[in-house]
OpenMM code with the backbone's topology and positions (N, CA, C; nanometers):
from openmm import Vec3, app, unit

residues = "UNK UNK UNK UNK UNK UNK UNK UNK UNK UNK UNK UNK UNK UNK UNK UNK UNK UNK UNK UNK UNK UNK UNK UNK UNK UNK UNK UNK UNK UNK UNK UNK UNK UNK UNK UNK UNK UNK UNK UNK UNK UNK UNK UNK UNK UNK UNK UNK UNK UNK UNK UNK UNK UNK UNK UNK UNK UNK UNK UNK UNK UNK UNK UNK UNK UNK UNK UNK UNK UNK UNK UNK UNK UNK UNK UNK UNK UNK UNK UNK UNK UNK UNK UNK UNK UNK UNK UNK UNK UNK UNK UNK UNK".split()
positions = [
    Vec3(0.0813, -0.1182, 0.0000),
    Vec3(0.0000, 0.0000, 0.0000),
    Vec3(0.0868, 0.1263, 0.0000),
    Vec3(0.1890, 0.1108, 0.0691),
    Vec3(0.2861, 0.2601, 0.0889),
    Vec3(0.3380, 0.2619, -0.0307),
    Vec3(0.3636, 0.2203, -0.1362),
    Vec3(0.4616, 0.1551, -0.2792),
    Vec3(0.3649, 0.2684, -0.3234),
    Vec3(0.2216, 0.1928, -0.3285),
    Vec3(0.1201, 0.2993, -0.4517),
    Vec3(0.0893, 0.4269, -0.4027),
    Vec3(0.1268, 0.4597, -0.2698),
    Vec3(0.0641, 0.5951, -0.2358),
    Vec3(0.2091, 0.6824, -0.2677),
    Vec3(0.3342, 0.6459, -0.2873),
    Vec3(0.4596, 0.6849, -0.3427),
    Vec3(0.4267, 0.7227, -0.4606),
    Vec3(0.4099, 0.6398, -0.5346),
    Vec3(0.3549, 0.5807, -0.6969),
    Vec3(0.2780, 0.7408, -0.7192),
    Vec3(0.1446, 0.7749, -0.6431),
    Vec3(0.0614, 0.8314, -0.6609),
    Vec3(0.1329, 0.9910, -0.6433),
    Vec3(0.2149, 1.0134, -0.5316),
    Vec3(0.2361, 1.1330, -0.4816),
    Vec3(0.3397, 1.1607, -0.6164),
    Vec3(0.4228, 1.0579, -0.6426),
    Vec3(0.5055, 1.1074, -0.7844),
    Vec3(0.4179, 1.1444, -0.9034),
    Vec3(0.3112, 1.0873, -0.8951),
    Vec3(0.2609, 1.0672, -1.0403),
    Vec3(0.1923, 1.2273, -1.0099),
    Vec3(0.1207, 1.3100, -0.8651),
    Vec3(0.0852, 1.4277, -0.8523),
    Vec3(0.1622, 1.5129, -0.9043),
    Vec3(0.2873, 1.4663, -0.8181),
    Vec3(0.4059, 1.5835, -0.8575),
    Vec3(0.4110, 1.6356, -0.9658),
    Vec3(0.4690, 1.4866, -1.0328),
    Vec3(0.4473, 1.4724, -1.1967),
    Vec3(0.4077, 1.6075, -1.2725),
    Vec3(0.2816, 1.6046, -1.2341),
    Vec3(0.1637, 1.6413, -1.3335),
    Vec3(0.1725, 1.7595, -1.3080),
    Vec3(0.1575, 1.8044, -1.1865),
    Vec3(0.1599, 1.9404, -1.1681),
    Vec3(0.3033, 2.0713, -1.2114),
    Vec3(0.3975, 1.9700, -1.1769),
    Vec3(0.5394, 2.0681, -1.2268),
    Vec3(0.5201, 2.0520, -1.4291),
    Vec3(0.4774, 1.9498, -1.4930),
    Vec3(0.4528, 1.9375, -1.6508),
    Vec3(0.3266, 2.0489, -1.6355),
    Vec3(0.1981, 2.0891, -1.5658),
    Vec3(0.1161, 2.2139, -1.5832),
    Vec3(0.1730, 2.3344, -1.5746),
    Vec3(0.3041, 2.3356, -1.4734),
    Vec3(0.3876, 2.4738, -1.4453),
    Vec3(0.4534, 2.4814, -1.5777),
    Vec3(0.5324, 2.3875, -1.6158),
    Vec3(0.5907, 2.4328, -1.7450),
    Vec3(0.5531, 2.4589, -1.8723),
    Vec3(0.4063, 2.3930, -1.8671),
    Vec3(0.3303, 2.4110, -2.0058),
    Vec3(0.2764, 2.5748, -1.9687),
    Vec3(0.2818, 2.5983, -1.8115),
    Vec3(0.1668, 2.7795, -1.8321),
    Vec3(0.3471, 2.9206, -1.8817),
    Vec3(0.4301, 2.8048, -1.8098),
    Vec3(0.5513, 2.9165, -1.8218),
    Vec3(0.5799, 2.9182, -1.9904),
    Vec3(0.5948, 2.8262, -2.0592),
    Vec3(0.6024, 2.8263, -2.1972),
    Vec3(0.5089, 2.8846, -2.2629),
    Vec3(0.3840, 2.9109, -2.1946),
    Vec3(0.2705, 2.9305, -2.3014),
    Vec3(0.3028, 3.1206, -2.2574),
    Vec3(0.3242, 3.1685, -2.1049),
    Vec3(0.3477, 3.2922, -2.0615),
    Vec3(0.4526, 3.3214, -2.1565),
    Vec3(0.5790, 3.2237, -2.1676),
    Vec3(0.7288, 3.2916, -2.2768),
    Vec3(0.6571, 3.3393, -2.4200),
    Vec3(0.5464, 3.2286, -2.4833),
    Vec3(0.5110, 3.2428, -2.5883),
    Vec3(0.4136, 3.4191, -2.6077),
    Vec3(0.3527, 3.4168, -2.5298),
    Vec3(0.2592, 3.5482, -2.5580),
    Vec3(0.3902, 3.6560, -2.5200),
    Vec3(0.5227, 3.6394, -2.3938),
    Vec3(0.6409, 3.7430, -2.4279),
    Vec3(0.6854, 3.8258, -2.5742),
    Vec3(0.7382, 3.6676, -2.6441),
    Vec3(0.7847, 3.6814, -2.7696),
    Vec3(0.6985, 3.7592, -2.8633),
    Vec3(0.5647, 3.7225, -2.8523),
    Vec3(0.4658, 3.7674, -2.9394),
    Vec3(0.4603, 3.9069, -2.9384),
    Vec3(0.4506, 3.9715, -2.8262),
    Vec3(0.4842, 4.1117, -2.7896),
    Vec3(0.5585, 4.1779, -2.8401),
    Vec3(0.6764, 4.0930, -2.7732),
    Vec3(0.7651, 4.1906, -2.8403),
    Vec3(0.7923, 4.1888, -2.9862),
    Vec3(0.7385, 4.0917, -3.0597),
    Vec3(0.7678, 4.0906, -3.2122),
    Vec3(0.6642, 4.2073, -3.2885),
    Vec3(0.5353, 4.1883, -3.1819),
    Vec3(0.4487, 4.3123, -3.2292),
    Vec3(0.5312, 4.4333, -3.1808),
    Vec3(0.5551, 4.4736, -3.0968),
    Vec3(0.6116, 4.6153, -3.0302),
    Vec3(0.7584, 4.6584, -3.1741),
    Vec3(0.8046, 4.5545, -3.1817),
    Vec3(0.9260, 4.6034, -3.2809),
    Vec3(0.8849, 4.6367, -3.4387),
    Vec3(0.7609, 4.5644, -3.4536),
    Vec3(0.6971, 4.5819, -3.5851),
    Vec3(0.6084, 4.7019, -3.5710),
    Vec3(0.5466, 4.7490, -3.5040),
    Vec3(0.4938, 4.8809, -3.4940),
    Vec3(0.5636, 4.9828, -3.4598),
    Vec3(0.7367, 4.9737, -3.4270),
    Vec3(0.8690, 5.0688, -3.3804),
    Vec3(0.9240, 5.0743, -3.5158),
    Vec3(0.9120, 4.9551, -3.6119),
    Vec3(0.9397, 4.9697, -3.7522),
    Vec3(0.8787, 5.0324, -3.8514),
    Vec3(0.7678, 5.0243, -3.8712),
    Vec3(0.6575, 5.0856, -3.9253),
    Vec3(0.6229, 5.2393, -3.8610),
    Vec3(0.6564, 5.2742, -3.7631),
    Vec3(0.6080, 5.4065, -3.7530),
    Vec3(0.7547, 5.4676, -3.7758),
    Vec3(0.8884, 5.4729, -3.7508),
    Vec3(1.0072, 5.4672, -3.7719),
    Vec3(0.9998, 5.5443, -3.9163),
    Vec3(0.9400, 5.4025, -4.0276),
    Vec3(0.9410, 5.3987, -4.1498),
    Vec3(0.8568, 5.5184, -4.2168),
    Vec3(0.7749, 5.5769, -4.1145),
    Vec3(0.6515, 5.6190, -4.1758),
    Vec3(0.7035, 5.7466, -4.1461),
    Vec3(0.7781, 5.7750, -4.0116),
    Vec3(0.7834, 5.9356, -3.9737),
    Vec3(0.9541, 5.9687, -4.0724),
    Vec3(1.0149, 5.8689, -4.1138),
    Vec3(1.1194, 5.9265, -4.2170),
    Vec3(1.1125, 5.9467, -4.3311),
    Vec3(0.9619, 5.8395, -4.4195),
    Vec3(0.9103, 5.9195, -4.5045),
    Vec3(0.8382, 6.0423, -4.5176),
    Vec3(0.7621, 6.0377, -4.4105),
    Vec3(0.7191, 6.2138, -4.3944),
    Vec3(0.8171, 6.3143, -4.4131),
    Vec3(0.9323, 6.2873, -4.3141),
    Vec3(1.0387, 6.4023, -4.3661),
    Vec3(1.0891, 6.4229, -4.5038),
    Vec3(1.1191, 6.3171, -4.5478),
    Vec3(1.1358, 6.3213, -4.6564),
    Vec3(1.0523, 6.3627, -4.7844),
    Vec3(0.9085, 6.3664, -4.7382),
    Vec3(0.8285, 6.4407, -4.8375),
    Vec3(0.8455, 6.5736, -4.8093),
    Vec3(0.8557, 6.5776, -4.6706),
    Vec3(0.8276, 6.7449, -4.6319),
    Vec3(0.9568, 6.8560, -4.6859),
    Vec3(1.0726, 6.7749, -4.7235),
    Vec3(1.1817, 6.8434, -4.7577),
    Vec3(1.1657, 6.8346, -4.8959),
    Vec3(1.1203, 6.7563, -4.9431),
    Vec3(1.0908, 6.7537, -5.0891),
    Vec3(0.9883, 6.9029, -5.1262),
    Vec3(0.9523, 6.9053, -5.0218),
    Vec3(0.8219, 6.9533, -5.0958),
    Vec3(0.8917, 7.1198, -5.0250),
    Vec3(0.9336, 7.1689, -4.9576),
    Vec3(0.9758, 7.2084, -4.8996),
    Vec3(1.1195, 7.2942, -5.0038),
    Vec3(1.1554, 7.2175, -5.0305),
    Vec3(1.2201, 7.2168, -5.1944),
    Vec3(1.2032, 7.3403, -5.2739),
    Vec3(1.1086, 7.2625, -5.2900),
    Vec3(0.9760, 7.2561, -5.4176),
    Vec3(0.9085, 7.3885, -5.4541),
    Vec3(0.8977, 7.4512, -5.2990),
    Vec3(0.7785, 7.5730, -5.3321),
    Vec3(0.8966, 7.6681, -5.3162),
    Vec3(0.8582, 7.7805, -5.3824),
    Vec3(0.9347, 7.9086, -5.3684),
    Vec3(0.9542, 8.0005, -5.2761),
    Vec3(1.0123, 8.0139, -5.2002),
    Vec3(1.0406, 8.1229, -5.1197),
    Vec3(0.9579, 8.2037, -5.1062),
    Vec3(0.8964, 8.3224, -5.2319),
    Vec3(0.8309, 8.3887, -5.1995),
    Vec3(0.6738, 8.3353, -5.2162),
    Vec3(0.6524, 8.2407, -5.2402),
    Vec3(0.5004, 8.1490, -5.1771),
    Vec3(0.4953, 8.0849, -5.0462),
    Vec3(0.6229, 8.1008, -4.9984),
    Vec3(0.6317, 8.0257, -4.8280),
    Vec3(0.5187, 8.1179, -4.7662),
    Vec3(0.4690, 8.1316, -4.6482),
    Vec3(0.3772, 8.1763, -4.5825),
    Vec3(0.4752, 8.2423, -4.4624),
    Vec3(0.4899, 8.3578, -4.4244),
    Vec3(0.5459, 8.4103, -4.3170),
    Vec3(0.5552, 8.3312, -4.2051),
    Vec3(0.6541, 8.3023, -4.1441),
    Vec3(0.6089, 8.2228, -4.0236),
    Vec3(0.5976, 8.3220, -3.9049),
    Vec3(0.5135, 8.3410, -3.8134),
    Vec3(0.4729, 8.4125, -3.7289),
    Vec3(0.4797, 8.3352, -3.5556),
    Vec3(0.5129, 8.2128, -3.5513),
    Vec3(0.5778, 8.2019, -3.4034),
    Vec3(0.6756, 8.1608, -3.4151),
    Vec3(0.7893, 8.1731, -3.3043),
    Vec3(0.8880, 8.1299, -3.2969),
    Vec3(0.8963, 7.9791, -3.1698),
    Vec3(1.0208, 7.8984, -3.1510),
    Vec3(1.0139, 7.8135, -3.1269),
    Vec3(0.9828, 7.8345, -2.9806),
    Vec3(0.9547, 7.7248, -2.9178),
    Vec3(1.0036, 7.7181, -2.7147),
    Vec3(1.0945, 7.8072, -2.7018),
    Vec3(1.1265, 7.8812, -2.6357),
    Vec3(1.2649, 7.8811, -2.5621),
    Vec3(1.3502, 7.9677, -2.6765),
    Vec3(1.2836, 8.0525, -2.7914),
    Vec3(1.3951, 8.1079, -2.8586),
    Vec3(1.3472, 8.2196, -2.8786),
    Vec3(1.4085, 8.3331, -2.9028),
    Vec3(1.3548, 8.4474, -2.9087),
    Vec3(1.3917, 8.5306, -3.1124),
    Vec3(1.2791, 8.5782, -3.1079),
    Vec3(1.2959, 8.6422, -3.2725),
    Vec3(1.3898, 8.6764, -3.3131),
    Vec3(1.4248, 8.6456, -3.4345),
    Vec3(1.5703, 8.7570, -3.4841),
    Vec3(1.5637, 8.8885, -3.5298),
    Vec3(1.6705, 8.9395, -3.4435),
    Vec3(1.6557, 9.0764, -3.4783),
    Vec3(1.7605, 9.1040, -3.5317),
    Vec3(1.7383, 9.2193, -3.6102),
    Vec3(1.8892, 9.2757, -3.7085),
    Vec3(1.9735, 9.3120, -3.6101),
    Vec3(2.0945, 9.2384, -3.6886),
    Vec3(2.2327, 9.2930, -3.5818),
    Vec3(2.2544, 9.4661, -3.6121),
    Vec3(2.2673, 9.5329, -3.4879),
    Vec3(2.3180, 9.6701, -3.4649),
    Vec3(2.4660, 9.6898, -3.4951),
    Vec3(2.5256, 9.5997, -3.4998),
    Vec3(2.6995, 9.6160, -3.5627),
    Vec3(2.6549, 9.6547, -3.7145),
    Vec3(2.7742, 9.7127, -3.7400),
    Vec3(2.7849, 9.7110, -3.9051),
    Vec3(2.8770, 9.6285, -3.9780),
    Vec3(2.8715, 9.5636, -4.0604),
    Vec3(2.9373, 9.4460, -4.0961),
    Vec3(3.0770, 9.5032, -4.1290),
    Vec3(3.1508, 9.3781, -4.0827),
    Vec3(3.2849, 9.3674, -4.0905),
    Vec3(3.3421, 9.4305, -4.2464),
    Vec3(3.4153, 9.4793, -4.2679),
    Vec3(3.4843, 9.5332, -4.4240),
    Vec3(3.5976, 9.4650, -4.4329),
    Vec3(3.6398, 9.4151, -4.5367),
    Vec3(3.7602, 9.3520, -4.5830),
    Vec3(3.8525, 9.4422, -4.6640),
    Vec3(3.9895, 9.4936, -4.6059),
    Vec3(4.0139, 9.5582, -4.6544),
    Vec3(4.1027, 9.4925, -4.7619),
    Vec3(4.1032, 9.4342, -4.8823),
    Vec3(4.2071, 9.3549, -4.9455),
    Vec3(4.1769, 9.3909, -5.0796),
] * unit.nanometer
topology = app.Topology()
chain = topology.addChain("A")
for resn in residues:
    res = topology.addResidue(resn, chain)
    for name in ("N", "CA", "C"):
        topology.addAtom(name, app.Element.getBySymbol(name[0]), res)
């Protein structure tokens, strides 16, 4: 009788550490999945915001100077340009 209740407590064990490793493999599996999505949507938007620049300089190019539109704010943190009060340097040569 003690043989099969051995028998039995192994065969519990068993089963239960093969359920731990099938939930940890199945947890690694949805990991991987993640991150294969996370790098494919880091690729694709990557891809997408360097073609934008690249149109925008194209295009940017493209139009003429005097069809640009005034730009009227300046950045964060920078202040307008104003004409320099020096008078430019002369080369005497």
């Amino acid at each position: 009788m003690e043989l099969f209740a051995n028998a039995a407590a192994i065969a519990i064990m068993n089963s239960r550490l093969h359920n731990a490793a099938a939930a940890k493999e199945c947890e690694a599996a949805v990991a991987l999945e993640r991150e294969r999505a996370v790098r494919d949507v880091h690729e694709a938007i990557g891809h997408s915001l360097g073609s934008l620049l690249l149109h925008l300089n194209r295009a940017d190019k493209a139009t003429p100077a005097a069809r640009r539109p005034p730009s009227t704010s300046t950045p964060p943190g920078s202040s307008p340009t104003k004409p320099s009060s020096k008078p430019a340097a002369q080369s005497s040569g």
